[in-house]
N, CA, C and O atoms as a GROMACS GRO file, in nm:
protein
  528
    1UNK      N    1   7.903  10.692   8.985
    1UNK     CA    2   8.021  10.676   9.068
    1UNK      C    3   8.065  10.810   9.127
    1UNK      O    4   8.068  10.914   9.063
    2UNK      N    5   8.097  10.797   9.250
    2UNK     CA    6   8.177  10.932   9.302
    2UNK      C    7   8.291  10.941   9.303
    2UNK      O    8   8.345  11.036   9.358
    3UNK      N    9   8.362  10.842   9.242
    3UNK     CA   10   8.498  10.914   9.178
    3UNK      C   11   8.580  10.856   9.092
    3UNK      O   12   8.583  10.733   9.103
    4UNK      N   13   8.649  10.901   9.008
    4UNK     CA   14   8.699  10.906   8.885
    4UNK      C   15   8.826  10.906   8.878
    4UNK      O   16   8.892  10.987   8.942
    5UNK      N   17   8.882  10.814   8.796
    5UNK     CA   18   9.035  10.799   8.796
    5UNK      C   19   9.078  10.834   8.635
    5UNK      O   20   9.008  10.831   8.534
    6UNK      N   21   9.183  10.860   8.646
    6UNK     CA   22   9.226  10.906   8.502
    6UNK      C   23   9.394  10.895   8.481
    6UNK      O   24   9.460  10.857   8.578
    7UNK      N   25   9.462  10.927   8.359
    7UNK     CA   26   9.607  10.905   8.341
    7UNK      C   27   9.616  10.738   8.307
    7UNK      O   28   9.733  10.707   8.328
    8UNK      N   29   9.577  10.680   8.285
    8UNK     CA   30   9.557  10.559   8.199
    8UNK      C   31   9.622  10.596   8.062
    8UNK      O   32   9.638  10.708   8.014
    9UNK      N   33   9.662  10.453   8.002
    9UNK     CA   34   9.705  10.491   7.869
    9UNK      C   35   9.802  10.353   7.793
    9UNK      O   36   9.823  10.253   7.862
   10UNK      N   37   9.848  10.359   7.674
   10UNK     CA   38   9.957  10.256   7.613
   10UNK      C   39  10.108  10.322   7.649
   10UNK      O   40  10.151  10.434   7.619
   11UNK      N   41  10.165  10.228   7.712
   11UNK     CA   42  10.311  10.224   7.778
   11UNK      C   43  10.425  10.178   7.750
   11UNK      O   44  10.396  10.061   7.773
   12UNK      N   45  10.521  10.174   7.723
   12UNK     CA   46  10.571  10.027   7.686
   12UNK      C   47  10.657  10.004   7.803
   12UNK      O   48  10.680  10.089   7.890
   13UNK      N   49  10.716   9.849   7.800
   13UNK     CA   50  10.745   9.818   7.942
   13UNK      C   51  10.914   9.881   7.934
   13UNK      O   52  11.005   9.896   7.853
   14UNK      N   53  10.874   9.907   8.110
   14UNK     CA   54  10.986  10.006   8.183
   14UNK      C   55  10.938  10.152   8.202
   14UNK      O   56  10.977  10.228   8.290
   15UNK      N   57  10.859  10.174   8.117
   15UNK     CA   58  10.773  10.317   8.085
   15UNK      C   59  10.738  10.380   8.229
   15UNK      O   60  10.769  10.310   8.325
   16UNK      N   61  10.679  10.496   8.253
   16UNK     CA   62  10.588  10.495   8.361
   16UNK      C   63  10.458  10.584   8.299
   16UNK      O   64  10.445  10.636   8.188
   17UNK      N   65  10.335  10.579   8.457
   17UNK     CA   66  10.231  10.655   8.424
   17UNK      C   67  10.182  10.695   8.533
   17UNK      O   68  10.204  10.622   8.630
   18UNK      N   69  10.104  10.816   8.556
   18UNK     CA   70  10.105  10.795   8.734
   18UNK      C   71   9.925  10.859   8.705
   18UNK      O   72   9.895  10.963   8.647
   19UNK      N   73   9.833  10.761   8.762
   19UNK     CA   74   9.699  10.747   8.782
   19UNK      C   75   9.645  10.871   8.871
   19UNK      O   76   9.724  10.906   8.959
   20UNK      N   77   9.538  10.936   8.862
   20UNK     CA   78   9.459  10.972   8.914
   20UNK      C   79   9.326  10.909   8.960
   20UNK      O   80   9.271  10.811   8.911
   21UNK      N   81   9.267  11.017   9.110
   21UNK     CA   82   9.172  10.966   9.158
   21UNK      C   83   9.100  11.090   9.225
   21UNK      O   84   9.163  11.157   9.306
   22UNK      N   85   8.946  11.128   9.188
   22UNK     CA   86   8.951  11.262   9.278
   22UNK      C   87   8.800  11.196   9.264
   22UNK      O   88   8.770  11.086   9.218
   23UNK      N   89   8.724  11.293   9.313
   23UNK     CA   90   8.601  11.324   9.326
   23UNK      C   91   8.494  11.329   9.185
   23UNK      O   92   8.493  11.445   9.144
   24UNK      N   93   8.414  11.247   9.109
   24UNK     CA   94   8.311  11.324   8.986
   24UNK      C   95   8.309  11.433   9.058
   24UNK      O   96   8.310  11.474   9.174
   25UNK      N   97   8.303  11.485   8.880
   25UNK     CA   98   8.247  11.591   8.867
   25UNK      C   99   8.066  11.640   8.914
   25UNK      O  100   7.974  11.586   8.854
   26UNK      N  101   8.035  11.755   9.036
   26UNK     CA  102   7.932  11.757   9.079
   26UNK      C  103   7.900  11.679   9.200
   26UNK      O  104   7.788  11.681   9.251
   27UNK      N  105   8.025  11.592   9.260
   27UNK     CA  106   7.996  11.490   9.359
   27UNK      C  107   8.003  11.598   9.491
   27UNK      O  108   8.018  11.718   9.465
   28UNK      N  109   7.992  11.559   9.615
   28UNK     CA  110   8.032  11.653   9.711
   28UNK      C  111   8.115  11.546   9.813
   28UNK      O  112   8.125  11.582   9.931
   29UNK      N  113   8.167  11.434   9.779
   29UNK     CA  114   8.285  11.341   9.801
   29UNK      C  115   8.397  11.388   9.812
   29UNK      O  116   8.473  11.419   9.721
   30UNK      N  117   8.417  11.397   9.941
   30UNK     CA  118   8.561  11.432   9.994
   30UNK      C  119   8.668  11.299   9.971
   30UNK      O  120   8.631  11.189  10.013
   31UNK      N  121   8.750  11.307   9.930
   31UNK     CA  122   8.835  11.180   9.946
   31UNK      C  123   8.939  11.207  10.113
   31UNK      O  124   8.934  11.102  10.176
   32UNK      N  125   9.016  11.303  10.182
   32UNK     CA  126   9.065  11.355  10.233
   32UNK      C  127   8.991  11.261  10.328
   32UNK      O  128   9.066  11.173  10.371
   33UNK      N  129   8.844  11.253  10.380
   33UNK     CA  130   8.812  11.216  10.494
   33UNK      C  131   8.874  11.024  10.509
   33UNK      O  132   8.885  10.970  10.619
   34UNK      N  133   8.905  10.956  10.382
   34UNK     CA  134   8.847  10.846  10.346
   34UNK      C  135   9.044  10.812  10.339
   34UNK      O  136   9.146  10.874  10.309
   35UNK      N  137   9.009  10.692  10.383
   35UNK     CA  138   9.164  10.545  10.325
   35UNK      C  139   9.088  10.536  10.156
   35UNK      O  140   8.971  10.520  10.121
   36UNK      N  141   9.210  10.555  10.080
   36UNK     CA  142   9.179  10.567   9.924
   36UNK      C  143   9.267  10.424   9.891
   36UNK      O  144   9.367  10.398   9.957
   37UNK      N  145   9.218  10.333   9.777
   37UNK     CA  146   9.298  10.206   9.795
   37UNK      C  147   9.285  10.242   9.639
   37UNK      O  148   9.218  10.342   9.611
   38UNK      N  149   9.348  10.165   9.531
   38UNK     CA  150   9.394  10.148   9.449
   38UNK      C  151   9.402   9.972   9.409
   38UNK      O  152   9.471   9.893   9.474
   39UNK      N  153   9.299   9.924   9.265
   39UNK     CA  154   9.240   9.766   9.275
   39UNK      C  155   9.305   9.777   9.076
   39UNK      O  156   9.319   9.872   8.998
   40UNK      N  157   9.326   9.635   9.064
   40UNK     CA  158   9.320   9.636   8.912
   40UNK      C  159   9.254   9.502   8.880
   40UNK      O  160   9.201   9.413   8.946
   41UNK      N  161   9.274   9.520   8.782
   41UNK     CA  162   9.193   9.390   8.698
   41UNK      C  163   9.226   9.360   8.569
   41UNK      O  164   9.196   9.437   8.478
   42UNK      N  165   9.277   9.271   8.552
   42UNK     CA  166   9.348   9.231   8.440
   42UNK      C  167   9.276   9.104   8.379
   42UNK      O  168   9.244   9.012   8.454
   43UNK      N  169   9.250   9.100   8.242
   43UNK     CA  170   9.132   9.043   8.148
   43UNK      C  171   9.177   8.864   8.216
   43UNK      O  172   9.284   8.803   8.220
   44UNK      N  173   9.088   8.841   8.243
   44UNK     CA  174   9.037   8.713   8.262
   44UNK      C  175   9.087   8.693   8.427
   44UNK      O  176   9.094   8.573   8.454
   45UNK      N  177   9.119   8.767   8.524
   45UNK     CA  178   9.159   8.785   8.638
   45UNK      C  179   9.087   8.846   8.747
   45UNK      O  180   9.034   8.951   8.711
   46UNK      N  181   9.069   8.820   8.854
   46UNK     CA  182   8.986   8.865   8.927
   46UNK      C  183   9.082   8.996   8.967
   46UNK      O  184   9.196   9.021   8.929
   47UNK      N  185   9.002   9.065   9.050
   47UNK     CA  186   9.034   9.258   9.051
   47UNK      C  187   9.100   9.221   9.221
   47UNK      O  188   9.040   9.161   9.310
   48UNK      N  189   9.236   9.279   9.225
   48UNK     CA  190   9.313   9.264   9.319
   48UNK      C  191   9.357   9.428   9.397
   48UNK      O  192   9.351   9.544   9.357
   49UNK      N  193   9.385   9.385   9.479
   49UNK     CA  194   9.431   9.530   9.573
   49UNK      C  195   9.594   9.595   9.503
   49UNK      O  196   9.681   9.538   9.436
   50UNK      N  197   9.587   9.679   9.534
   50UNK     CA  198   9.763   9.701   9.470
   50UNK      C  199   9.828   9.768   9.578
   50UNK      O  200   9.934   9.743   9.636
   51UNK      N  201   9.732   9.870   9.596
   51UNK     CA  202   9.776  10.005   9.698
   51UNK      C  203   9.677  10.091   9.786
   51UNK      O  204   9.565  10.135   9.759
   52UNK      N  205   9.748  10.100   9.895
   52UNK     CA  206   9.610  10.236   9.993
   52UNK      C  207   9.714  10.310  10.024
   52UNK      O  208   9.837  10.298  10.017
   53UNK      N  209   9.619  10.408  10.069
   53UNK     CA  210   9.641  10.555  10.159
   53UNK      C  211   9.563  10.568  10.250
   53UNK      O  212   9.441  10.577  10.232
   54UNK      N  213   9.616  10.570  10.357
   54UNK     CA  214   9.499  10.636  10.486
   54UNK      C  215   9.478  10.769  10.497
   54UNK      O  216   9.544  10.853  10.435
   55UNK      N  217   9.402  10.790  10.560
   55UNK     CA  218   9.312  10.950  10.566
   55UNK      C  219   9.390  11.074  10.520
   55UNK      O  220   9.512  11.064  10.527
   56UNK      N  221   9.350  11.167  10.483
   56UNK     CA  222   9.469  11.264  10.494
   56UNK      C  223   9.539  11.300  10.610
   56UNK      O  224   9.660  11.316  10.600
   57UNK      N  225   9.477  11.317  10.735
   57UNK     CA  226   9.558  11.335  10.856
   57UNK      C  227   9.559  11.235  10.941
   57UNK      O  228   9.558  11.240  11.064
   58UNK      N  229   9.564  11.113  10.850
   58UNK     CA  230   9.592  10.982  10.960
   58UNK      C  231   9.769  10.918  10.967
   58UNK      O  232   9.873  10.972  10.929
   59UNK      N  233   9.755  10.832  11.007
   59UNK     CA  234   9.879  10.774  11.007
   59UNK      C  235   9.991  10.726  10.922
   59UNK      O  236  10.098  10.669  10.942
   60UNK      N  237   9.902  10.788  10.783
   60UNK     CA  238  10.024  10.775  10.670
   60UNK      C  239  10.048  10.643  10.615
   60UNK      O  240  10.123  10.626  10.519
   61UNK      N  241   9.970  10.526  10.688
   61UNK     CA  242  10.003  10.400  10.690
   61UNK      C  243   9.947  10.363  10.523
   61UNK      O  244   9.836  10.400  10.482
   62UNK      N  245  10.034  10.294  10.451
   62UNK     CA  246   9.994  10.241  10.321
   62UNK      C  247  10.021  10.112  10.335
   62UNK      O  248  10.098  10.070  10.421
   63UNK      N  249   9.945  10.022  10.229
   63UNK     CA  250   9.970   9.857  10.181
   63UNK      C  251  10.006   9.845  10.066
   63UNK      O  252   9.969   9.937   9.993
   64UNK      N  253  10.055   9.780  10.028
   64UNK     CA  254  10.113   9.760   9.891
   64UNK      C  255  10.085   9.618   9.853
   64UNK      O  256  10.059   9.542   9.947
   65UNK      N  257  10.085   9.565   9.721
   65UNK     CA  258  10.097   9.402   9.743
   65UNK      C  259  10.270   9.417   9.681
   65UNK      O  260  10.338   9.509   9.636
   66UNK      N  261  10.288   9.298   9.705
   66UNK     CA  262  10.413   9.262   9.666
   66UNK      C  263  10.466   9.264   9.510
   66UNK      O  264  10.583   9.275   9.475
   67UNK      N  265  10.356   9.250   9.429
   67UNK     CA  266  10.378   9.256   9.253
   67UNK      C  267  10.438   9.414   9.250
   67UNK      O  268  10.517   9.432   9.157
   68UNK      N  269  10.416   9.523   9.328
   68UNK     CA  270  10.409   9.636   9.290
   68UNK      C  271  10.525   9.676   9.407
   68UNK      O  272  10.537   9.798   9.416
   69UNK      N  273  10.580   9.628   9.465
   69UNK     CA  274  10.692   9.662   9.580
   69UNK      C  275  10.813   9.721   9.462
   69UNK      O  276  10.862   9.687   9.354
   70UNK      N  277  10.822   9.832   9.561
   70UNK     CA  278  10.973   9.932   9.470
   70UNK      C  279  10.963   9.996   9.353
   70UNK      O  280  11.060  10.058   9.308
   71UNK      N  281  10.827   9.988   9.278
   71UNK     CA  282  10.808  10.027   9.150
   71UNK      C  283  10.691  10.129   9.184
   71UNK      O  284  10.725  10.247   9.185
   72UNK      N  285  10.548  10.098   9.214
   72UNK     CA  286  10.484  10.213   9.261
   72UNK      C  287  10.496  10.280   9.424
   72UNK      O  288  10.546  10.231   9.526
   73UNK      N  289  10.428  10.414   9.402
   73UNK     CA  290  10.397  10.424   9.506
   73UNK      C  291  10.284  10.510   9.528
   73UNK      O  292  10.216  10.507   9.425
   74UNK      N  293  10.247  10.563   9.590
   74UNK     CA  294  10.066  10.673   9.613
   74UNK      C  295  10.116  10.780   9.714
   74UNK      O  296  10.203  10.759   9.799
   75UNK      N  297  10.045  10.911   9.692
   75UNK     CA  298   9.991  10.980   9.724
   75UNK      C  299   9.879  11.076   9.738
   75UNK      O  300   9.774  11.064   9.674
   76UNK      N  301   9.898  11.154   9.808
   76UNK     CA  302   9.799  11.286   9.848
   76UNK      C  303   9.830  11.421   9.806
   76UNK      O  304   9.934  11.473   9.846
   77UNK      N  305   9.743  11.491   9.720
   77UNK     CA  306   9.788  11.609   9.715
   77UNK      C  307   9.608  11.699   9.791
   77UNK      O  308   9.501  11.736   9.742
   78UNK      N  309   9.638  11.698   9.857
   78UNK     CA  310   9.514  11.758   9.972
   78UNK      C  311   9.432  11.856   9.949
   78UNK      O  312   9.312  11.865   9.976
   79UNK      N  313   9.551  11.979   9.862
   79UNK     CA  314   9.500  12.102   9.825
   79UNK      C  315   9.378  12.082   9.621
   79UNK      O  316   9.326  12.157   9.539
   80UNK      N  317   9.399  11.926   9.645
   80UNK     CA  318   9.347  11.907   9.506
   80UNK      C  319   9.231  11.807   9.526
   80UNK      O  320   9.151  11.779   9.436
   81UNK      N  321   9.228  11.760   9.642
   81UNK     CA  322   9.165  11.662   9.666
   81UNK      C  323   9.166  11.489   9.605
   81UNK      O  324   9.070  11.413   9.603
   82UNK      N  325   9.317  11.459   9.556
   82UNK     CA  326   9.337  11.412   9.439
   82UNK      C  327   9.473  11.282   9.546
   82UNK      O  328   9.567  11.304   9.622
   83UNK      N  329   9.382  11.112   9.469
   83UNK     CA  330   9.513  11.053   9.522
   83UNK      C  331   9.582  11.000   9.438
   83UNK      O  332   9.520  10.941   9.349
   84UNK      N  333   9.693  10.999   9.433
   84UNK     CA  334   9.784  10.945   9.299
   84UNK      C  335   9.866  10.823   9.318
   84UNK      O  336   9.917  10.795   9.427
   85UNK      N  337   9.875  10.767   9.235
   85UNK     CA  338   9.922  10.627   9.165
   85UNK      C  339  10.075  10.641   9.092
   85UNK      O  340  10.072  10.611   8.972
   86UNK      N  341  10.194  10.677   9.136
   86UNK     CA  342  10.272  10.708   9.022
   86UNK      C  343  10.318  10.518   9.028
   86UNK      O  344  10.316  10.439   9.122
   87UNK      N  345  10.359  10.498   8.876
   87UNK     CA  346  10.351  10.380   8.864
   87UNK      C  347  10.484  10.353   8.755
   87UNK      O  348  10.470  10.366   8.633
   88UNK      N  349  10.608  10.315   8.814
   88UNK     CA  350  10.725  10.324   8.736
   88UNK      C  351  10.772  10.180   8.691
   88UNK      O  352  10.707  10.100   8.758
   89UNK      N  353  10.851  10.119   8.613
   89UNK     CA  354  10.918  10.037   8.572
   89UNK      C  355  10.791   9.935   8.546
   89UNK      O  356  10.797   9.824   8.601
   90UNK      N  357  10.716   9.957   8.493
   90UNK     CA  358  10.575   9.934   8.415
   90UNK      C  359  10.647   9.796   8.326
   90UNK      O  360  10.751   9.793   8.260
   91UNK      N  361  10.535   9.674   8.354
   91UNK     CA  362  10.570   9.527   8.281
   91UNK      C  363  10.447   9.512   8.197
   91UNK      O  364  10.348   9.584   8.187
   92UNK      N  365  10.474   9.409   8.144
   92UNK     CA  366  10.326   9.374   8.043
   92UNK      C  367  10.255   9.322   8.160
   92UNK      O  368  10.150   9.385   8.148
   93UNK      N  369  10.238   9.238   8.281
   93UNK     CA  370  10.168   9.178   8.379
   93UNK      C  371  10.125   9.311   8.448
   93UNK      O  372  10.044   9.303   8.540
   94UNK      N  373  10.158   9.397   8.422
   94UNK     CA  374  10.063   9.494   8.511
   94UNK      C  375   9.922   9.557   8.405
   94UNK      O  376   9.810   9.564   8.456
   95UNK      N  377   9.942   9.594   8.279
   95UNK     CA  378   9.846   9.515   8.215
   95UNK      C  379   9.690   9.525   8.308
   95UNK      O  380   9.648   9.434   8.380
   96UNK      N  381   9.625   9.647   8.288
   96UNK     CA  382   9.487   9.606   8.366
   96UNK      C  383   9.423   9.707   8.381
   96UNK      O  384   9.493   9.808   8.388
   97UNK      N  385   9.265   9.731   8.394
   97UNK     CA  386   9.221   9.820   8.431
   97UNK      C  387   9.210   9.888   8.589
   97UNK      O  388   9.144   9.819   8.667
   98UNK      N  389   9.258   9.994   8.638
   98UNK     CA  390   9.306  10.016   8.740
   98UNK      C  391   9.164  10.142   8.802
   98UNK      O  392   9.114  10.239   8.745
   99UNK      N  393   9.138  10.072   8.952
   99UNK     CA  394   9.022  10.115   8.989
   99UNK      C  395   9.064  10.178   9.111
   99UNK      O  396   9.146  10.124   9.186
  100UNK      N  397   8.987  10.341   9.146
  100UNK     CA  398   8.993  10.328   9.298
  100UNK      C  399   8.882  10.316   9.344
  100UNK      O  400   8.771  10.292   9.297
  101UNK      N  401   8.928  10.337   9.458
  101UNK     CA  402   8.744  10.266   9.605
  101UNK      C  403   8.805  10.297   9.703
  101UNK      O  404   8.926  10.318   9.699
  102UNK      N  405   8.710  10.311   9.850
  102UNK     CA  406   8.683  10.312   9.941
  102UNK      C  407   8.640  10.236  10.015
  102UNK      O  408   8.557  10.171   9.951
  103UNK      N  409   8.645  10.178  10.173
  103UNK     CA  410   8.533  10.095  10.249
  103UNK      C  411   8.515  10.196  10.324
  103UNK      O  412   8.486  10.162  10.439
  104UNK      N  413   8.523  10.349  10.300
  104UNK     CA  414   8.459  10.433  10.416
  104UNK      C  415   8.552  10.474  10.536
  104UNK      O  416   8.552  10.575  10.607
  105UNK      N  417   8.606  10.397  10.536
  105UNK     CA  418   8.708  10.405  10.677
  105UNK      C  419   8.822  10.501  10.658
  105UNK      O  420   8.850  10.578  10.566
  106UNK      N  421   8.897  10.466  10.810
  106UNK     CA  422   9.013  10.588  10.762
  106UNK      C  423   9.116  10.556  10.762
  106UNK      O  424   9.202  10.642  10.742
  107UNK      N  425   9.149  10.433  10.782
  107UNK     CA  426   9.263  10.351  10.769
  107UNK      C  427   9.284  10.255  10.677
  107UNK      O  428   9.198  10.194  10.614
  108UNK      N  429   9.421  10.242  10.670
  108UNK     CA  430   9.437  10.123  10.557
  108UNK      C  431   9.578  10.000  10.564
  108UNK      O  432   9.698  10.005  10.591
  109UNK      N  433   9.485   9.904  10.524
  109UNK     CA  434   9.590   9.763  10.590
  109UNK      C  435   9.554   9.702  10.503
  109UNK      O  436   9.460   9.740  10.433
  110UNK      N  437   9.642   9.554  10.476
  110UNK     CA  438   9.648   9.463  10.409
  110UNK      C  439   9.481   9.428  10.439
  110UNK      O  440   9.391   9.455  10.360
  111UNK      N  441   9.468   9.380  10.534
  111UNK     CA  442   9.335   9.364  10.591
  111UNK      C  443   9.214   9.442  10.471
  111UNK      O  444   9.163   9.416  10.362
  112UNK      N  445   9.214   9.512  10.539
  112UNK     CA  446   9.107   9.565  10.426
  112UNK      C  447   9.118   9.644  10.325
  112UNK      O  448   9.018   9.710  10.294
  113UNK      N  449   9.205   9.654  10.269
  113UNK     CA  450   9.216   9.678  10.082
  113UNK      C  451   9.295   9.589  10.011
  113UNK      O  452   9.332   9.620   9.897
  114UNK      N  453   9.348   9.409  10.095
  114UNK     CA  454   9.434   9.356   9.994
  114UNK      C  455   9.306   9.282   9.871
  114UNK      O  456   9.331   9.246   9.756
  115UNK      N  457   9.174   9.277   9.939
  115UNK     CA  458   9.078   9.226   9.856
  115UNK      C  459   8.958   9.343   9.834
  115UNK      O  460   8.932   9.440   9.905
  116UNK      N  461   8.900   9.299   9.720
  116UNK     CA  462   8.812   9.440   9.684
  116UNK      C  463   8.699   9.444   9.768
  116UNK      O  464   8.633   9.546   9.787
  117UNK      N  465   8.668   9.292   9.837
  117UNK     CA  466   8.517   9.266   9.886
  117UNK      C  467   8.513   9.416  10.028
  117UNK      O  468   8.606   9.451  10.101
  118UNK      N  469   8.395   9.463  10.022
  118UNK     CA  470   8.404   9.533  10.145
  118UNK      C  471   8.407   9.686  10.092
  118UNK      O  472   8.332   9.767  10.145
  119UNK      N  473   8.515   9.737   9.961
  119UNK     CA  474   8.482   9.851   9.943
  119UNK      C  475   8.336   9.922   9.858
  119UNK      O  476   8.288   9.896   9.748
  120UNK      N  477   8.300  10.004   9.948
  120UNK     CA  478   8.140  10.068   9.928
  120UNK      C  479   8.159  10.168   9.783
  120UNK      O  480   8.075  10.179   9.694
  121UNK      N  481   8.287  10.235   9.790
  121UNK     CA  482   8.245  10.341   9.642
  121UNK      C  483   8.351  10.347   9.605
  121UNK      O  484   8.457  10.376   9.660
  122UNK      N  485   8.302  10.297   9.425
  122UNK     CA  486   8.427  10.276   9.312
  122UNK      C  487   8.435  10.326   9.200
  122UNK      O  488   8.324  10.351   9.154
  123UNK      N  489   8.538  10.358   9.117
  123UNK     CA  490   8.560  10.456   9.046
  123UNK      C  491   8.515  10.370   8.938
  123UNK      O  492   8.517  10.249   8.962
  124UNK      N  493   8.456  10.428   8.772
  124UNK     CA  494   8.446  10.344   8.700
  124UNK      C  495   8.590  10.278   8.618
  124UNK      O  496   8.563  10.239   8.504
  125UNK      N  497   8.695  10.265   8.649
  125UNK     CA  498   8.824  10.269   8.578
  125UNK      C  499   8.926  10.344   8.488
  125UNK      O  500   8.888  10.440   8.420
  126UNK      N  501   9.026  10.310   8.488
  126UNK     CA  502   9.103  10.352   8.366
  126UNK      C  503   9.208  10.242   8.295
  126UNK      O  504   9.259  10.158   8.370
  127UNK      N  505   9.237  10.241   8.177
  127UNK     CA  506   9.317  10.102   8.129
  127UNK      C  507   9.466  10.120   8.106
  127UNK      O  508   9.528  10.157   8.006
  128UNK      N  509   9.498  10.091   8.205
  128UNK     CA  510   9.646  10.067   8.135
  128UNK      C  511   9.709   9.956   8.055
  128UNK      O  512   9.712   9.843   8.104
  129UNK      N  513   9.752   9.975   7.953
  129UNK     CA  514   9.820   9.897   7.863
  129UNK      C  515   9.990   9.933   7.879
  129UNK      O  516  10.021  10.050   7.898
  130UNK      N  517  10.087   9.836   7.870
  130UNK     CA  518  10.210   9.768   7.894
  130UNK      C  519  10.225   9.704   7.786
  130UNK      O  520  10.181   9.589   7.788
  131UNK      N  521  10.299   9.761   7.636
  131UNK     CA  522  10.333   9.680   7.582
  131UNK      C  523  10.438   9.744   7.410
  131UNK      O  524  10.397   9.821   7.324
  132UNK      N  525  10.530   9.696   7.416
  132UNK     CA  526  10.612   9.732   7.271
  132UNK      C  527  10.546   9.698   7.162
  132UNK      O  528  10.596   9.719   7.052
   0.00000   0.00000   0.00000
């Protein structure tokens, strides 16, 4: 995989945690050029979109799904090459292993990151657990 997410962990609900996403180690994967989306998957559930970022010098435009409206949000820190997940008021339904990916492109819409089909390179995960 060319890139790696991390900051996973046990939470309890209301908690927060805020995810990482950069480049493996040894990769020569820029994320900066790329719309970075943000997918989870929760045990017995198919792997859903949560969140994007478009390019670093694109239009800023993000998707969100609605489970995650007002509670997360994503960014860019450019000089790190690194996109982040901060992820607040954390429930047991969020609950899941949380993936990033790419479809290559440089934009990002409901369109193409509310479903995983389509993205070309994915991180191997990290687990978040939600629970007292």
């Amino acid at each position: 995989e060319r890139l790696v997410e991390s900051g996973g962990g046990l939470v309890q609900p209301g908690g927060s945690l805020r995810l990482s996403c950069a480049a493996s180690a040894g990769s020569d994967f820029t994320l900066e050029w790329y719309a970075i989306g943000w997918f989870r998957q929760a045990p017995g559930k198919e792997r859903e979109g949560v969140f994007c970022i478009s390019k670093a010098d694109g239009d800023g435009a993000t998707y969100y799904a609605d489970s995650v409206k007002g509670r997360f949000t994503i960014s860019r820190d450019n000089a790190k090459d690194t996109v982040y997940l901060q992820m607040n008021g954390l429930k047991p339904e969020d609950t899941a292993v949380y993936y990033c990916a790419t479809d290559l492109l440089d934009y990002c819409s409901a369109d193409n990151y509310g479903e995983p089909d389509g993205m070309d390179v994915w991180g191997k995960g990290t687990l978040v657990t939600v629970s007292s």
